[in-house]
C-alpha angles and dihedrals in degrees: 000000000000122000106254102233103250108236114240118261104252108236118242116232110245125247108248096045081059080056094042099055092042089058090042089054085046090050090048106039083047093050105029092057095048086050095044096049097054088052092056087045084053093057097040087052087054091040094053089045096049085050099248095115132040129228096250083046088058094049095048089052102046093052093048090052083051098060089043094052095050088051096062097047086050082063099039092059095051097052090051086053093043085053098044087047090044084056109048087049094062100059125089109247097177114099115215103236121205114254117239112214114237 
């Protein structure tokens, strides 16, 4: 009878690239919004400047992007803490201590 091919085990992704890439979604969720959002403000500046919006238009808008903003580094920061705290869970904090012999 033919040897059945023994699938691969599959790798397990260390801990802290689990961390890592949860700090590296946090970096870039922090840092993307507040990119994307001042680009938003920018085209609503030109298009207010070119007469397609109107100035309570603009306000209305860059409030709403402010929200928006603050909700993603809400979350941003969440998921940096739930990483750290990921983390610091999965080290081993117990110190083997020598036996004496009694």
């Amino acid at each position: 009878m033919p040897e059945l091919a023994q699938s691969p085990q599959k790798k397990r992704i260390p801990t802290w690239r689990w961390a890592w890439m949860g700090f590296g979604l946090a970096t870039l969720l922090w840092f993307g919004s507040s990119v994307y959002f001042q680009r938003i403000t920018q085209i609503d500046e030109i298009d207010h400047q070119s007469g397609t919006l109107e100035e309570s238009d603009i306000r209305s808008n860059n409030q709403s992007n402010m929200r928006k903003l603050m909700v993603c580094q809400i979350g941003a920061g969440v998921l940096a803490l739930a990483s750290l705290t990921f983390l610091v869970s999965q080290t081993d904090m117990r110190r083997s201590r020598p036996r004496t012999g009694s």
